[in-house]
Structure formats: structure tokens, C-alpha cells
C-alpha positions as CSV (number, residue, x, y, z in Angstrom):
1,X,-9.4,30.4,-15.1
2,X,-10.1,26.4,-16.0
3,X,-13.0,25.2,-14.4
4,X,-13.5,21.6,-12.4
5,X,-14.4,19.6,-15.6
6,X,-11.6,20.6,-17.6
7,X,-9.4,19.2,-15.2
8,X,-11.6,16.7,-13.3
9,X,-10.0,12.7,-13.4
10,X,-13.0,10.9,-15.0
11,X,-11.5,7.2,-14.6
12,X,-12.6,6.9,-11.2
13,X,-11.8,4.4,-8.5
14,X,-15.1,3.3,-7.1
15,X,-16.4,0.2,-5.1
16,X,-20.1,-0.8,-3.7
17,X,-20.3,-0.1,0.4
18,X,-20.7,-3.9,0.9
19,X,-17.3,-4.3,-0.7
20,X,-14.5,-6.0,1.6
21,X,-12.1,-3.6,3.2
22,X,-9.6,-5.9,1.3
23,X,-11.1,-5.1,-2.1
24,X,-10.8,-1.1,-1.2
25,X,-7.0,-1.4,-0.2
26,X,-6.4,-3.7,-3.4
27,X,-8.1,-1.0,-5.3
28,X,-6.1,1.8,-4.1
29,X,-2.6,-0.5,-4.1
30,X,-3.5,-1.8,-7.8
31,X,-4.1,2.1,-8.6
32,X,-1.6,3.7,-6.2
33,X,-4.0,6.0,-4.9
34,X,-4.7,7.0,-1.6
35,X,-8.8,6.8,-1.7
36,X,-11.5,4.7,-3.6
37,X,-15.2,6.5,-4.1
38,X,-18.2,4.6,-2.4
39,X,-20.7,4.7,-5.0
40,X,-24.2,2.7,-5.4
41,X,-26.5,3.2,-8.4
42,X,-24.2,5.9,-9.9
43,X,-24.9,8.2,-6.2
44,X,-21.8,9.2,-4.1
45,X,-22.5,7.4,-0.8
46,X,-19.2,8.1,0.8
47,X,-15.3,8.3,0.6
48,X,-12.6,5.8,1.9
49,X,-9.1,6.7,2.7
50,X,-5.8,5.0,3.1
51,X,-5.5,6.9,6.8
52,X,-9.3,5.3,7.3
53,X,-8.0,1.8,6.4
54,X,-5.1,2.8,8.9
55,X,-7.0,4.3,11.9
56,X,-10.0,3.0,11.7
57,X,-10.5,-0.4,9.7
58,X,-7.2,-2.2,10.5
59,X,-6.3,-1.0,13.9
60,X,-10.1,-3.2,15.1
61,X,-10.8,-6.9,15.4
62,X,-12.9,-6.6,12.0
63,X,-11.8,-8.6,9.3
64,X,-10.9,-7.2,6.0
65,X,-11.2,-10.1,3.9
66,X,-15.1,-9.6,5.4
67,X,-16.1,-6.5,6.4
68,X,-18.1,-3.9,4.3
69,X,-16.0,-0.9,3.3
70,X,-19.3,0.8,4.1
71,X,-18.7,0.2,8.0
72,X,-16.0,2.3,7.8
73,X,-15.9,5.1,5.1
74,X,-16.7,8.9,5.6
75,X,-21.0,9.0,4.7
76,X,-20.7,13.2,5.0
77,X,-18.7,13.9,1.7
78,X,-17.8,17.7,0.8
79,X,-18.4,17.9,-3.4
80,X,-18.2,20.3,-5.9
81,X,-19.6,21.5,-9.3
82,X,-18.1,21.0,-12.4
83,X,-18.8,24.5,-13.2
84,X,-17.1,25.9,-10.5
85,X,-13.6,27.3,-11.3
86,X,-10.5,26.2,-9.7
87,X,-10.0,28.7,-7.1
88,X,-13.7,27.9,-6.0
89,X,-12.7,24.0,-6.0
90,X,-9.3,25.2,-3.7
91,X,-11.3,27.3,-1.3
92,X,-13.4,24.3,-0.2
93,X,-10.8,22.2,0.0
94,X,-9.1,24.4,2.1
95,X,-12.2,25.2,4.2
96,X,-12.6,21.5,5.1
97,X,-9.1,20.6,4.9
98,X,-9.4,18.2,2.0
99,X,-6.8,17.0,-0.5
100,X,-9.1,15.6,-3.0
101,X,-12.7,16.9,-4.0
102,X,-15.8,14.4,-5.9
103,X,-17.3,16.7,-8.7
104,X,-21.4,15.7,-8.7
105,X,-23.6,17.2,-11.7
106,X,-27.6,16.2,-11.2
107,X,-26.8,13.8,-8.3
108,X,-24.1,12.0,-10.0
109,X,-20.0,11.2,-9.3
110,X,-18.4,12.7,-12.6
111,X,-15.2,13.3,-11.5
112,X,-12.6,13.9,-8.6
113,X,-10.2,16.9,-8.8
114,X,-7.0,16.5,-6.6
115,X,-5.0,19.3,-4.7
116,X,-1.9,18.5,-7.8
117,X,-5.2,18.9,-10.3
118,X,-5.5,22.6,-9.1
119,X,-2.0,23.0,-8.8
120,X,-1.4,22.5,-12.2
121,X,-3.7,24.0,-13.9
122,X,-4.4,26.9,-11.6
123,X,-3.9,30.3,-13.2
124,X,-2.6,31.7,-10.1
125,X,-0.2,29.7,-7.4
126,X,-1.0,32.2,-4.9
127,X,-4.1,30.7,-4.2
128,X,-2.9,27.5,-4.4
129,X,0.0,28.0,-2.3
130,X,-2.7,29.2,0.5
131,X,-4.9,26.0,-0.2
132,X,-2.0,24.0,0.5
133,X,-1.0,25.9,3.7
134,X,-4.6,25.8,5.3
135,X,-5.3,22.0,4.2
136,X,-1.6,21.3,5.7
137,X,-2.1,23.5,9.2
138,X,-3.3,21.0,12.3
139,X,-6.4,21.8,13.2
140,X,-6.0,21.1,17.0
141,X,-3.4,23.1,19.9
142,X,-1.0,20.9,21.5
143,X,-1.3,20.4,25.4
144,X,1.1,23.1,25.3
145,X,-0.5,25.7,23.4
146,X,1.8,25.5,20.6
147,X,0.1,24.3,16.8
148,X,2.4,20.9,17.0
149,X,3.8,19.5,14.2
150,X,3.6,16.2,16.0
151,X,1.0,15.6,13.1
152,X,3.3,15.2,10.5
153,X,4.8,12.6,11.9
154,X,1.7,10.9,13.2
155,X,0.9,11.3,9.5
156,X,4.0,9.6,8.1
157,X,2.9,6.7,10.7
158,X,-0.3,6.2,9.5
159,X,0.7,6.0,6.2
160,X,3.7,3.4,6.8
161,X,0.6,1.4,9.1
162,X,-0.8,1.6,5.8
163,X,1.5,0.6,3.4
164,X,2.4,-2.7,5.4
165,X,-1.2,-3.5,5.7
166,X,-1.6,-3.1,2.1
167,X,1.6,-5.2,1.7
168,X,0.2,-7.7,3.7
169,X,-2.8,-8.0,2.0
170,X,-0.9,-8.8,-1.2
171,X,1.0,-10.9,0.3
172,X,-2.0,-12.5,1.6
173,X,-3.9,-12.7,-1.8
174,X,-0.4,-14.2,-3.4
175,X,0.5,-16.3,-0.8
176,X,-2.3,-18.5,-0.1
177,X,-1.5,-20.7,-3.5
178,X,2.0,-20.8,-2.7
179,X,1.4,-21.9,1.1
180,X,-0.9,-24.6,0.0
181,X,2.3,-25.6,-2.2
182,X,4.5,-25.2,0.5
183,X,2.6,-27.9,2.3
184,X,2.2,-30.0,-0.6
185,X,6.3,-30.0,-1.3
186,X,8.8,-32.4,0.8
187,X,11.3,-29.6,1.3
188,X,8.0,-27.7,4.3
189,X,7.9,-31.7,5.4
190,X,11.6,-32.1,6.3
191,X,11.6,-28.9,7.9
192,X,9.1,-29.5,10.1
């Protein structure tokens, strides 16, 4: 069975807790990812992810171009060992319904292994068709008393939320130079 390391992604996307939520979602646009490591002096501090930027840092009065990442990532990170083999790596991230698990060796980020890093190199896709199955089952009963699949959906939401935000801040990051030419041309002038 391959072990963590063998299949780890060692080109990480990383950014310092006092960088801009801004910088984070460029990070993941520029490297269409859906999460960027918190990391200071080479130590895993925390994780940020796309459905963070959604519920948390861009649904608030915070600014993005201004606020610390930090403010809003997850501080309790589950990690792994780069020893460990894959069906160890799925069974956590099943256990703590995670899609994407930081390898740490003597205190330091090495690597992150994905949910499709287990899939394709696991020996056996029984075990990774049950990881999938218990990272993909709601954890909460509806009002009902019926697991809803209301979260699917609520998922698709948050990551169209995300999407446009992350649009916007390209748009944002493009468009100041060409609003400033906009102003300066006669064609904005007549229109006015």
C-alpha cells in the first residue's frame, strides 16, 4: 500500500495569518484550489477554505483587502504522518469529514494529501469508496428526522458565493487601473 509521502503534493499553497483575506482567495483563484495552508516559521497554524471565505469572511462587514486571514481560518487542524499509509490517511479523513489532510514530520507542513490523492493511488477502492461516503454524509438530522440532502445544495451555494467573490476580487485587482482610465478618457465624461 503507498504511504502519505509517496503521494503527498509538496508545492504547497501557503500564506502568513496576517495575510489579507484577499491575498488567500487570489492564492486559491491563481491556483484553482479550494484551500491555502496558514503557516508561520515553517509551523502549521491553521487552514483556510473557500466555504470559510464564503460563510464566514465575506458574508461580515470585514474587509478583505484588510483583514488577516488569521481572523478567520480553522486554528484546530487534523494532520497526518507521512508514514502512515493511505488507508490510515482515508480513515481520518473520513472520521473528521475532511477532503484534504496536511502531512507534519517533526513539527513541520511537508505536504497535503487530497481525497483524489488516495483515490488514485489507493490499492483498494473499497476503502476509498467508504471515505468518500462518510466525508460526503451530513452530519446533522433535518427538522424532520430525515438525513437531508438540503446540504448539497447549500454546498453548491456556497461555492457559487465563492466563485463570484473571487471574481469580484479580480475584477477588483484588474479594474482599479482601468477605472482610473475610465475617468481620465472623454468617452466616461460625456456619459456622465
Amino acid at each position: 500500500m503507498s504511504k502519505a509521502y509517496e503521494v503527498m503534493t509538496r508545492a504547497l499553497a501557503t500564506c502568513a495569518p496576517d495575510a489579507s483575506v484577499a491575498h488567500a482567495a487570489a492564492i486559491m483563484r491563481d491556483r484553482d484550489i479550494g484551500n491555502v495552508l496558514v503557516v508561520e516559521d515553517g509551523k502549521l497554524r491553521g487552514i483556510v477554505t473557500d466555504r470559510d471565505l464564503a460563510l464566514r469572511a465575506l458574508t461580515g462587514e470585514d474587509d478583505p483587502l484588510q483583514t488577516p486571514i488569521g481572523k478567520f481560518m480553522s486554528p484546530q487542524v487534523v494532520t497526518g504522518e507521512a508514514g502512515w499509509s493511505l488507508e490510515q490517511v482515508a480513515k481520518i479523513m473520513a472520521k473528521h469529514q475532511v477532503r484534504r489532510l496536511p502531512i507534519v514530520q517533526g513539527g513541520q507542513l511537508v505536504g497535503i494529501v487530497s481525497l483524489g490523492d488516495v483515490a488514485l493511488h489507493g490499492d483498494r477502492k473499497d476503502f476509498v469508496t467508504k471515505s468518500l461516503q462518510a466525508i460526503s454524509t451530513p452530519r446533522g438530522i433535518s427538522a424532520s428526522g430525515r438525513s437531508g440532502r438540503g446540504g448539497a445544495l447549500i454546498g453548491f451555494a456556497l461555492v457559487a458565493l465563492a466563485t463570484a467573490t473571487i471574481a469580484w476580487l479580480n475584477w477588483n485587482r484588474h479594474g482599479k487601473a482601468l477605472r482610473k482610465q475610465m475617468v481620465k478618457s472623454k468617452l466616461y465624461h460625456t456619459a456622465q
